[in-house]
Predicted model as a PDB file, atoms N, CA, C, CB and O in Angstrom, pLDDT in the B-factor column:
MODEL        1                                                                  
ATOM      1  N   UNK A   1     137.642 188.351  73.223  1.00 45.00           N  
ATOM      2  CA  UNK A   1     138.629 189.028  74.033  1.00 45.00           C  
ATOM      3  C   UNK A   1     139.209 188.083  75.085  1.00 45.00           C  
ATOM      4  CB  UNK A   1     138.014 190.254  74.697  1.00 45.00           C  
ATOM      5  O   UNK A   1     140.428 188.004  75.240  1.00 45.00           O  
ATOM      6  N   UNK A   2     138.437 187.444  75.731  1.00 51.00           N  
ATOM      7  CA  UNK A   2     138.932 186.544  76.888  1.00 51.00           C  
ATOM      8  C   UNK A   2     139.565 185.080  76.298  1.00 51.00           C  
ATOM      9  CB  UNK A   2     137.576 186.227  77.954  1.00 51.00           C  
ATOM     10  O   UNK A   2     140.435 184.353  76.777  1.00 51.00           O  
ATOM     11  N   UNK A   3     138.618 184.935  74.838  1.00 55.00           N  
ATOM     12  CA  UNK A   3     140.070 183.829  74.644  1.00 55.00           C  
ATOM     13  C   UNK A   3     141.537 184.396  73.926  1.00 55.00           C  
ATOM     14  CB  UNK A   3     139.575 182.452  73.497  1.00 55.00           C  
ATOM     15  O   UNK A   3     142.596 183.795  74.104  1.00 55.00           O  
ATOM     16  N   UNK A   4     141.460 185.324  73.302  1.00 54.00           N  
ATOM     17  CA  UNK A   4     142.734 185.954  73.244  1.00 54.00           C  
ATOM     18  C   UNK A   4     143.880 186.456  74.208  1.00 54.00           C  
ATOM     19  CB  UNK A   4     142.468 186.794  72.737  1.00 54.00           C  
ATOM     20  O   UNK A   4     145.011 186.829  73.895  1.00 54.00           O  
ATOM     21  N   UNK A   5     143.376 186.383  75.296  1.00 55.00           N  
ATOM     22  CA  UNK A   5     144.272 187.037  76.864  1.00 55.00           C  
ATOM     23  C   UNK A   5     144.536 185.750  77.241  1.00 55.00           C  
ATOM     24  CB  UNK A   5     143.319 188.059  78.323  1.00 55.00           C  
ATOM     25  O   UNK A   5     145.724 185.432  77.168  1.00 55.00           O  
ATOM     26  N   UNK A   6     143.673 184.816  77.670  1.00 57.00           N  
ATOM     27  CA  UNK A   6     143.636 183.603  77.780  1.00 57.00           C  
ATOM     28  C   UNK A   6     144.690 182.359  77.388  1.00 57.00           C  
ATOM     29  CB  UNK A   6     142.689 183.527  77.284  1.00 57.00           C  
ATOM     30  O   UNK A   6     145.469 181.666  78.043  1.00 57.00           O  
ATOM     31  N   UNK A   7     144.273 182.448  75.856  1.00 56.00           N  
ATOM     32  CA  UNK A   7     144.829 181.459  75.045  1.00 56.00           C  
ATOM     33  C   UNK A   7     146.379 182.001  74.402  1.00 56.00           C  
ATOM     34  CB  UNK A   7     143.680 181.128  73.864  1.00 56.00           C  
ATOM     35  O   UNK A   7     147.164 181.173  73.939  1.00 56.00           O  
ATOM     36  N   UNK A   8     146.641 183.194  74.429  1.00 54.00           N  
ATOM     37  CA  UNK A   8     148.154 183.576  74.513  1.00 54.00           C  
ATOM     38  C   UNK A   8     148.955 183.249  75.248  1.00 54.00           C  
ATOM     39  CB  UNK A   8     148.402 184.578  74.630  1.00 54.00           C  
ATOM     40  O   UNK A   8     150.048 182.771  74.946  1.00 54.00           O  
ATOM     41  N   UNK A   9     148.290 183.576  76.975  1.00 63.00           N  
ATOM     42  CA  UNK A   9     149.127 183.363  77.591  1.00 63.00           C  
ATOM     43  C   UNK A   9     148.934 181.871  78.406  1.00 63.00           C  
ATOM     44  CB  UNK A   9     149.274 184.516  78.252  1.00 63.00           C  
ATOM     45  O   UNK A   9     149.421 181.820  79.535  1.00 63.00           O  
ATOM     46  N   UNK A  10     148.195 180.573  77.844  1.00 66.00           N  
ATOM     47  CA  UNK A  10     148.697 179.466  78.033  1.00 66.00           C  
ATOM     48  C   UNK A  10     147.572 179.339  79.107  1.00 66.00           C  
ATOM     49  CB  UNK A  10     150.271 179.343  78.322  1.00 66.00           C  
ATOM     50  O   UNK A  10     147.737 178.227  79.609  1.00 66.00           O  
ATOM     51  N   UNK A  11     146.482 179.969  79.711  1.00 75.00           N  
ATOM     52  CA  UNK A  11     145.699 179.635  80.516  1.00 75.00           C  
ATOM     53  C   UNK A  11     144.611 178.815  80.147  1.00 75.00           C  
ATOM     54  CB  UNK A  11     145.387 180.567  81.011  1.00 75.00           C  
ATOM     55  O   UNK A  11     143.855 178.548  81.081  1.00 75.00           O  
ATOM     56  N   UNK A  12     144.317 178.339  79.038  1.00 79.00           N  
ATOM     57  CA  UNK A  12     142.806 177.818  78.127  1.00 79.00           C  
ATOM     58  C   UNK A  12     143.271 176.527  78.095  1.00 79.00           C  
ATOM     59  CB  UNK A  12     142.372 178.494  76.349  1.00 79.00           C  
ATOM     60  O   UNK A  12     143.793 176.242  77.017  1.00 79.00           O  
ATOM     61  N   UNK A  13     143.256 175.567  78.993  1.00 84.00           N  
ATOM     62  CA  UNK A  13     143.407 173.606  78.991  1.00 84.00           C  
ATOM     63  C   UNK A  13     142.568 173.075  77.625  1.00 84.00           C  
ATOM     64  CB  UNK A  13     142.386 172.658  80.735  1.00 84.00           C  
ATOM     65  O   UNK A  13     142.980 172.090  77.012  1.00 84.00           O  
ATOM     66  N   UNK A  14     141.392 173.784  77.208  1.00 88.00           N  
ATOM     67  CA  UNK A  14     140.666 173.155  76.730  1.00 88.00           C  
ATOM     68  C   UNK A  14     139.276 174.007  76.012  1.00 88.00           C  
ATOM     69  CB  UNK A  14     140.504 172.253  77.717  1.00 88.00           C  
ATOM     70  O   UNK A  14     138.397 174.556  76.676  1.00 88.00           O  
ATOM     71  N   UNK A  15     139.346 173.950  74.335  1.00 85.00           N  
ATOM     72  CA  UNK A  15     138.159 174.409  73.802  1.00 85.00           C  
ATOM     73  C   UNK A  15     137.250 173.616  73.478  1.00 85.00           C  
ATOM     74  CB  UNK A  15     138.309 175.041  72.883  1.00 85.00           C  
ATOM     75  O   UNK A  15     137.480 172.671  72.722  1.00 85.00           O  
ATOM     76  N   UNK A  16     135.724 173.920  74.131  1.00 88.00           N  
ATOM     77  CA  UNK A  16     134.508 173.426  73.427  1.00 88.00           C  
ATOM     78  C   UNK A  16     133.597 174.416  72.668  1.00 88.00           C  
ATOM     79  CB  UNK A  16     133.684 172.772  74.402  1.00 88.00           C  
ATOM     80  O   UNK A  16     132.875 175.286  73.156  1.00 88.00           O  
ATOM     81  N   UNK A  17     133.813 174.048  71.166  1.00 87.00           N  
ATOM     82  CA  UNK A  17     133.353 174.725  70.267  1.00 87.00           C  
ATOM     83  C   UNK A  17     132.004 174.245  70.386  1.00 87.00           C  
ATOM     84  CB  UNK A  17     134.026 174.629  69.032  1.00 87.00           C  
ATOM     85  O   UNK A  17     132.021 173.164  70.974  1.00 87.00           O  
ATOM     86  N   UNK A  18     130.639 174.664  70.016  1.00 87.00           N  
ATOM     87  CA  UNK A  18     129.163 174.364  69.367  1.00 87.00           C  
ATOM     88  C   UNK A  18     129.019 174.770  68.066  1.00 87.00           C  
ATOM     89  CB  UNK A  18     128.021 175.037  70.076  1.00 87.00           C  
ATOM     90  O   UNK A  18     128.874 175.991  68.125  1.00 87.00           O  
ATOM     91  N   UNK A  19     128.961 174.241  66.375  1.00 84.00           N  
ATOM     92  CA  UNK A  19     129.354 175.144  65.696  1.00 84.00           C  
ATOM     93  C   UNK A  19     127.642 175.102  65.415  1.00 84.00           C  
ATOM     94  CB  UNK A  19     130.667 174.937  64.570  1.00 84.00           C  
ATOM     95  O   UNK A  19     126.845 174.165  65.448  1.00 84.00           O  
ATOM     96  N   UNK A  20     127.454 176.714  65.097  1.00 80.00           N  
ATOM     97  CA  UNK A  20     125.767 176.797  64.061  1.00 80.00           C  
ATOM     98  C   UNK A  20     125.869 177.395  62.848  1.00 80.00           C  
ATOM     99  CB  UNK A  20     124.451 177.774  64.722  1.00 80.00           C  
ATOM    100  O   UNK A  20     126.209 178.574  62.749  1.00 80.00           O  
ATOM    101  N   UNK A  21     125.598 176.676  61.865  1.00 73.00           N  
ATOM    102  CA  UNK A  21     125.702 177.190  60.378  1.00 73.00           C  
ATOM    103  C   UNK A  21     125.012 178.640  60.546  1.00 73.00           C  
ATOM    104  CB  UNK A  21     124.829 176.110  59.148  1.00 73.00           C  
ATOM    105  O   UNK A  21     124.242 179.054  61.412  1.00 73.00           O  
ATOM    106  N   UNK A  22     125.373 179.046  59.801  1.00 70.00           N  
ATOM    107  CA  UNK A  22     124.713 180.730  58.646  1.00 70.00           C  
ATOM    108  C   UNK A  22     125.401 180.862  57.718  1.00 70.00           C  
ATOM    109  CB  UNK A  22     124.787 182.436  59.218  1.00 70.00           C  
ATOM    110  O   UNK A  22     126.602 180.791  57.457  1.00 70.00           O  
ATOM    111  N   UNK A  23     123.945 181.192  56.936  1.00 66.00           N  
ATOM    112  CA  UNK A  23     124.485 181.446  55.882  1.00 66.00           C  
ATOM    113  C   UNK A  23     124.962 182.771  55.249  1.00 66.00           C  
ATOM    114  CB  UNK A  23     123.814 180.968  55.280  1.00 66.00           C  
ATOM    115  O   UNK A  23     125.580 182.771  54.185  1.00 66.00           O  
ATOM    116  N   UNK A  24     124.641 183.985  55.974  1.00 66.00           N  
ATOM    117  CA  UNK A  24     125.011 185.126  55.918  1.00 66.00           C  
ATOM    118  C   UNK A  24     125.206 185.155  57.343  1.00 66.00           C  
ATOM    119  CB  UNK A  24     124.166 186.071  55.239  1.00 66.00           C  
ATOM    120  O   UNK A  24     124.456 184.609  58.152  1.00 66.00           O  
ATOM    121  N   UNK A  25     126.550 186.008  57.703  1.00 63.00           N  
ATOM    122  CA  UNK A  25     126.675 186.354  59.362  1.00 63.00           C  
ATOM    123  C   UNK A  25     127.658 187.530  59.415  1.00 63.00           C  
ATOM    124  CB  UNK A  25     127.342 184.968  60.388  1.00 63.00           C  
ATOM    125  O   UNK A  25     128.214 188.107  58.481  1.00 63.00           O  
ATOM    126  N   UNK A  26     127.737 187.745  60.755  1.00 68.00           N  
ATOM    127  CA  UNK A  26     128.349 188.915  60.871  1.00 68.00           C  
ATOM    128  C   UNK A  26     129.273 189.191  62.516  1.00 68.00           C  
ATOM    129  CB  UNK A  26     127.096 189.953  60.579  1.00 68.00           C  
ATOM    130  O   UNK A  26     129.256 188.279  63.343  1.00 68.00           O  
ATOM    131  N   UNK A  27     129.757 190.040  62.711  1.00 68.00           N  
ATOM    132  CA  UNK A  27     129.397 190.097  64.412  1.00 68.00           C  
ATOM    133  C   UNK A  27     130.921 190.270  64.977  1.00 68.00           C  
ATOM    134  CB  UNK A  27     128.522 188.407  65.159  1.00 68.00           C  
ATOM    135  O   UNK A  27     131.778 190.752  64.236  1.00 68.00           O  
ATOM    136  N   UNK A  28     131.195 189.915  66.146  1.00 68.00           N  
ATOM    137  CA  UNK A  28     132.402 189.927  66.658  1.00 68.00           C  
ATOM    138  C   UNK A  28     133.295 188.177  66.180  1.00 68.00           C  
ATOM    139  CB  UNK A  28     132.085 190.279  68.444  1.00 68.00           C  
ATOM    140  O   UNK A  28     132.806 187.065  66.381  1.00 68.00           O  
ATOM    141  N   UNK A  29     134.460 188.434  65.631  1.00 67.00           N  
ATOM    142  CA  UNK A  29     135.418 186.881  65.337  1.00 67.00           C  
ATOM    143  C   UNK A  29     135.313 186.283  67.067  1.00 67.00           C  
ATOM    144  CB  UNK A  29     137.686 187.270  64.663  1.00 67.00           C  
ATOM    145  O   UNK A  29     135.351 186.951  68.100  1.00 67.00           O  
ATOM    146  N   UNK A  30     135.166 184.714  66.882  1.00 64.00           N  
ATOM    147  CA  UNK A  30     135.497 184.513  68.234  1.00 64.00           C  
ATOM    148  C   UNK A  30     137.000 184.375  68.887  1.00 64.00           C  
ATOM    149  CB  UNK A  30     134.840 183.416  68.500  1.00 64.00           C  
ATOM    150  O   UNK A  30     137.420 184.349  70.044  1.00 64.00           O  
ATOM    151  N   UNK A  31     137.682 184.289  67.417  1.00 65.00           N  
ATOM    152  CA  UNK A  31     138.811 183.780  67.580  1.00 65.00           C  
ATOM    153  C   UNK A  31     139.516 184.841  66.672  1.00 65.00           C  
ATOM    154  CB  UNK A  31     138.903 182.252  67.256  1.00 65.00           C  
ATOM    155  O   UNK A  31     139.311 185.112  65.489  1.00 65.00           O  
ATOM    156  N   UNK A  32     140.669 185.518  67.834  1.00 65.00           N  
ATOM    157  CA  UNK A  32     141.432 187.007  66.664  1.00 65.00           C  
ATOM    158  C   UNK A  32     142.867 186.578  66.938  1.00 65.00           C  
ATOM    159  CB  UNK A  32     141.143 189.186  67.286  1.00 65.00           C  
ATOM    160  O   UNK A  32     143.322 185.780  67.757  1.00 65.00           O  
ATOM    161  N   UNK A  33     143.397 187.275  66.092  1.00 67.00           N  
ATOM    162  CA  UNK A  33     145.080 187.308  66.311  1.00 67.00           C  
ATOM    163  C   UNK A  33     145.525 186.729  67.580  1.00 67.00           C  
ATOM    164  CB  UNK A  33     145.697 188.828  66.325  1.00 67.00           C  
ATOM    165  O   UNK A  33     144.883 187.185  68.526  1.00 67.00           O  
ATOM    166  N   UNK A  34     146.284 185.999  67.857  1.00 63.00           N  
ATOM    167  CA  UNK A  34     147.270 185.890  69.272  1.00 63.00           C  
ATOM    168  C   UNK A  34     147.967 185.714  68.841  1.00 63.00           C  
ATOM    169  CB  UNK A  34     147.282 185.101  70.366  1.00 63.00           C  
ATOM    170  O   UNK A  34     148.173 185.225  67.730  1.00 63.00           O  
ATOM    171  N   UNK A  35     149.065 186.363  70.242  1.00 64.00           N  
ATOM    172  CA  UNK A  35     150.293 186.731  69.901  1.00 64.00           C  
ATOM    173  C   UNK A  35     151.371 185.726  70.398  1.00 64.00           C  
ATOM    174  CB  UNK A  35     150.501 188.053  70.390  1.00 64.00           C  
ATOM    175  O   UNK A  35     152.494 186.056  70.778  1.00 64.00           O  
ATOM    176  N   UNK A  36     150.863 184.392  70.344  1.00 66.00           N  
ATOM    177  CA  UNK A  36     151.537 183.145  70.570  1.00 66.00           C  
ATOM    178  C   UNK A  36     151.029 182.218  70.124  1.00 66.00           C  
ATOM    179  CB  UNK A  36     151.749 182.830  71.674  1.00 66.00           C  
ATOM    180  O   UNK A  36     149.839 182.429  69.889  1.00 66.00           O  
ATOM    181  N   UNK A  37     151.553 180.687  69.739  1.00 70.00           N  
ATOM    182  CA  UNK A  37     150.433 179.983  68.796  1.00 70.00           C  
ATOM    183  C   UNK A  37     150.154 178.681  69.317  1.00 70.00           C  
ATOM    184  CB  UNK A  37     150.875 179.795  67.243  1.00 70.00           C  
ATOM    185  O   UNK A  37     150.950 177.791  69.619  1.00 70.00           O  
ATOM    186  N   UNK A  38     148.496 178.710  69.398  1.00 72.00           N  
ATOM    187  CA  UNK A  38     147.816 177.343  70.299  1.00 72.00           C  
ATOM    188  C   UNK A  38     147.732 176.360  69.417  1.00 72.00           C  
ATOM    189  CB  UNK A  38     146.256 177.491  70.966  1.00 72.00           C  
ATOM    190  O   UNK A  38     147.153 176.493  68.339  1.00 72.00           O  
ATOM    191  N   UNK A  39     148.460 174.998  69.906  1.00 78.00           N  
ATOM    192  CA  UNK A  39     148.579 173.817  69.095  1.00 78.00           C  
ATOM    193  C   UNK A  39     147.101 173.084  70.186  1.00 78.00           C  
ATOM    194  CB  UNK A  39     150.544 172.919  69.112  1.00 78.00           C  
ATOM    195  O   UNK A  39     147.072 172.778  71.378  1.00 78.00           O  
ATOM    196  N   UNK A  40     146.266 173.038  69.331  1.00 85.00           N  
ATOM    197  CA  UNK A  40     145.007 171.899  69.852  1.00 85.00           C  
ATOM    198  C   UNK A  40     145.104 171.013  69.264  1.00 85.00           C  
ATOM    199  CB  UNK A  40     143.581 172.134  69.751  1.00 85.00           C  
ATOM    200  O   UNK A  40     145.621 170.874  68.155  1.00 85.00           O  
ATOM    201  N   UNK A  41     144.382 169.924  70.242  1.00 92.00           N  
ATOM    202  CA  UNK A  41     144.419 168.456  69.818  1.00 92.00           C  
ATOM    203  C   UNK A  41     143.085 168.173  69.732  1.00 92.00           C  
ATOM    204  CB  UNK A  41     145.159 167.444  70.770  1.00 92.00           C  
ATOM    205  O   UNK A  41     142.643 168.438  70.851  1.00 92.00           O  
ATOM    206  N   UNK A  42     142.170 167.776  69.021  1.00 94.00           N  
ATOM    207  CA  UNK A  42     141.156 166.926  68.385  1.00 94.00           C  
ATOM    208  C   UNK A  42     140.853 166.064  69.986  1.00 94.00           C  
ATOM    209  CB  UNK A  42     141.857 165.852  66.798  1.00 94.00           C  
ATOM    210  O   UNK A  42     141.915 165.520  70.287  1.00 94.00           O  
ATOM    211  N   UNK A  43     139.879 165.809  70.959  1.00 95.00           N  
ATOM    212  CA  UNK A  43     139.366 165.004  71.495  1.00 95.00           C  
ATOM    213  C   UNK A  43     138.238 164.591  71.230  1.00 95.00           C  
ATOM    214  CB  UNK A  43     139.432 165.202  72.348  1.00 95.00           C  
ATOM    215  O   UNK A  43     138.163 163.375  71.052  1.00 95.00           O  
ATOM    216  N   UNK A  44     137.511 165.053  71.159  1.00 95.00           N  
ATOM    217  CA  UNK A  44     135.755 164.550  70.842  1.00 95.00           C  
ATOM    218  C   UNK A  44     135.425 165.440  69.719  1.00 95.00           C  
ATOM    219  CB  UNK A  44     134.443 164.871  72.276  1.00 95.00           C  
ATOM    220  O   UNK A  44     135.893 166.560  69.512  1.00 95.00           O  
ATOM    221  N   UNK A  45     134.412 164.690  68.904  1.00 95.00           N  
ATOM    222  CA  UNK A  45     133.353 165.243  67.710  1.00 95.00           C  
ATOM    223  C   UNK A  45     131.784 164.562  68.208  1.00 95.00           C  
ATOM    224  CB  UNK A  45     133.913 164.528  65.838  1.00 95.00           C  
ATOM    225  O   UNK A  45     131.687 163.335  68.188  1.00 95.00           O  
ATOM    226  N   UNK A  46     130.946 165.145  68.514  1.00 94.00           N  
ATOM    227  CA  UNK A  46     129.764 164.790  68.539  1.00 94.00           C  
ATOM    228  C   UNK A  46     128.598 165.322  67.987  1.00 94.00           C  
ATOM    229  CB  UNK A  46     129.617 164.698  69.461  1.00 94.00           C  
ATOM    230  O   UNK A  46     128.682 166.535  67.795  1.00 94.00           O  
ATOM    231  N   UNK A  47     127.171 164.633  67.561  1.00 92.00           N  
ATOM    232  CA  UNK A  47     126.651 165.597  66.229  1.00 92.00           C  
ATOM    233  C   UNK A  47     125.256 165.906  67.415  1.00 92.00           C  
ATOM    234  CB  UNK A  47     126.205 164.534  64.141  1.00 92.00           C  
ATOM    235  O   UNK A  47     125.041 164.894  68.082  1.00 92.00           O  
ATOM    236  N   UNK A  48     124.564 166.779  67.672  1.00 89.00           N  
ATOM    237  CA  UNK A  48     123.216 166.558  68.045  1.00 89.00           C  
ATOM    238  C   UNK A  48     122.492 166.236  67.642  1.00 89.00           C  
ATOM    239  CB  UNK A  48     122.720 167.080  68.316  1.00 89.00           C  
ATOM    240  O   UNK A  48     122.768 166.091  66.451  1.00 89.00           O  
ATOM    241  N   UNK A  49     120.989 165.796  67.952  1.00 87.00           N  
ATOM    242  CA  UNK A  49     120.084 165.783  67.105  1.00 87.00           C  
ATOM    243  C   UNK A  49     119.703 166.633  66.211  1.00 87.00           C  
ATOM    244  CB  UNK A  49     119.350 165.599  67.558  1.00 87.00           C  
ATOM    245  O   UNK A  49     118.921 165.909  65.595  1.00 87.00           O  
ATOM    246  N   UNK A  50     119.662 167.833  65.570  1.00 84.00           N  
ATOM    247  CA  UNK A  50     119.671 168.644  64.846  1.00 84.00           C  
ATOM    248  C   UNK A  50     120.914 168.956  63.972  1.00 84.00           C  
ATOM    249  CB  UNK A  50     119.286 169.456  65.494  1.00 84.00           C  
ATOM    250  O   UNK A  50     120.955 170.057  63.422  1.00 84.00           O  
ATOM    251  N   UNK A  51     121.943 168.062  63.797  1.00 85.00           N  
ATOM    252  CA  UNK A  51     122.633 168.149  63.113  1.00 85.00           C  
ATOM    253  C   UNK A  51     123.826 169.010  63.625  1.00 85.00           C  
ATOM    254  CB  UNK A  51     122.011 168.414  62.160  1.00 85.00           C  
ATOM    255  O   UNK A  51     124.865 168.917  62.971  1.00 85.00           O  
ATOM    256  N   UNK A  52     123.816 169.951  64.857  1.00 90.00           N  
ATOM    257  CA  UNK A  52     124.760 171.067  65.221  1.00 90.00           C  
ATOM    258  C   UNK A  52     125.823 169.684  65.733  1.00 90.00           C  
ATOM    259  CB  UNK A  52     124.095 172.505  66.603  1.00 90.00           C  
ATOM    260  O   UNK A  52     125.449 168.559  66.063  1.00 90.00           O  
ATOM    261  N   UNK A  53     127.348 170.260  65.656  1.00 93.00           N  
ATOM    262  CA  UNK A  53     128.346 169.611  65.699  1.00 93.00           C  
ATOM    263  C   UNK A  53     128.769 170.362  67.142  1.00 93.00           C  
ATOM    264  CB  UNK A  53     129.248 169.665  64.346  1.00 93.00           C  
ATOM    265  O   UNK A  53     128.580 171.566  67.315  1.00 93.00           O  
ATOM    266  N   UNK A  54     129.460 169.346  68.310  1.00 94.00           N  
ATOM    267  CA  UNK A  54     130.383 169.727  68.981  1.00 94.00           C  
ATOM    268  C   UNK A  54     131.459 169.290  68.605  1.00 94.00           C  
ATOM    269  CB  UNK A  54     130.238 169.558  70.041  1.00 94.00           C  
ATOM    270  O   UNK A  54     131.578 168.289  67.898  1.00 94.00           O  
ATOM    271  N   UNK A  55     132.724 170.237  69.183  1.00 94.00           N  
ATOM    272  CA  UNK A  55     134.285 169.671  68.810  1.00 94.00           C  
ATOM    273  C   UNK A  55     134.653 170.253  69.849  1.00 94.00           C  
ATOM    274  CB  UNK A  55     135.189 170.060  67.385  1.00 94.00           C  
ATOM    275  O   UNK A  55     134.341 171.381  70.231  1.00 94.00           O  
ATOM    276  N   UNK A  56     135.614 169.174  70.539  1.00 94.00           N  
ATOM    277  CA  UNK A  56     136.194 169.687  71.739  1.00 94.00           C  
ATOM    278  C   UNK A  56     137.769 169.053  71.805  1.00 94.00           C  
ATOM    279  CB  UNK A  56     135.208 169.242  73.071  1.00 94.00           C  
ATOM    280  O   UNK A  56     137.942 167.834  71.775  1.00 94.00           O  
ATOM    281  N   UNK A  57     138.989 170.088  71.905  1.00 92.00           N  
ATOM    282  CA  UNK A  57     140.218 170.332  71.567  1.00 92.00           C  
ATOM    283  C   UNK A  57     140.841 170.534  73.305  1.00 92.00           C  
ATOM    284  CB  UNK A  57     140.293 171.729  70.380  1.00 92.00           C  
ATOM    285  O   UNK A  57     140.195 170.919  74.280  1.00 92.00           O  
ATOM    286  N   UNK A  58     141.701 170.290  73.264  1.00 92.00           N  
ATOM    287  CA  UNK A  58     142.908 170.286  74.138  1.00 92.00           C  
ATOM    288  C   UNK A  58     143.806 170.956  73.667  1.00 92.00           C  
ATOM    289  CB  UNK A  58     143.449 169.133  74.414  1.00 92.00           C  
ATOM    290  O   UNK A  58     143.798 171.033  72.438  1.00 92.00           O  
ATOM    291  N   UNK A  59     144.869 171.666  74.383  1.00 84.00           N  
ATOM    292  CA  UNK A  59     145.861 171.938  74.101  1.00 84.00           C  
ATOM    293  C   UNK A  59     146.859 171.676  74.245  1.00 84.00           C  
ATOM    294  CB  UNK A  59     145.906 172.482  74.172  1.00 84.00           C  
ATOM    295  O   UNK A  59     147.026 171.699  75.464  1.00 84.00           O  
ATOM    296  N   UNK A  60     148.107 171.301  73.580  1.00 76.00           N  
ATOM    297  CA  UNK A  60     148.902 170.413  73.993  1.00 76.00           C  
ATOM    298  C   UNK A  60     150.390 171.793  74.097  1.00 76.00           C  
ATOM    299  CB  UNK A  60     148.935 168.853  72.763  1.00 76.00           C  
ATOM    300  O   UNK A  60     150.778 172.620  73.272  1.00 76.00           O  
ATOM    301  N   UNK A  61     150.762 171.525  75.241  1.00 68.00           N  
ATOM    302  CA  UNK A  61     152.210 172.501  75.440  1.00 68.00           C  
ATOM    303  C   UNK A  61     153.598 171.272  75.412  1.00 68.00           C  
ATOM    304  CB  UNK A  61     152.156 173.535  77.396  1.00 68.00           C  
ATOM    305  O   UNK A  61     154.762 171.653  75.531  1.00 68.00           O  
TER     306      UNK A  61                                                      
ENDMDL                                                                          
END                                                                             
């Protein structure tokens, strides 16, 4: 909800995703419809020790 209010209306500088695999899942989308469209830019990829990936995006206006 808050990145949809957010990221519509141009307030979100910057996403840091954590991604964790499943293999079955369920739950709330983190990311739904907006009603304007966020062009992100690729800044960092980093892996942890356990293999979980960060990705962290900018947005470019």
């Amino acid at each position: 909800m808050v990145v949809r209010q957010g990221g519509g209306d141009g307030l979100i500088d910057e996403y840091m995703l954590v991604t964790v695999p499943v293999l079955v899942g369920g739950g709330t989308p983190f990311f739904t419809a907006l009603d304007s469209w966020v062009n992100p830019s690729l800044v960092e990829t980093r892996a942890f020790p356990g293999g979980v990936p960060l990705t962290r995006y900018e947005t470019r206006r």
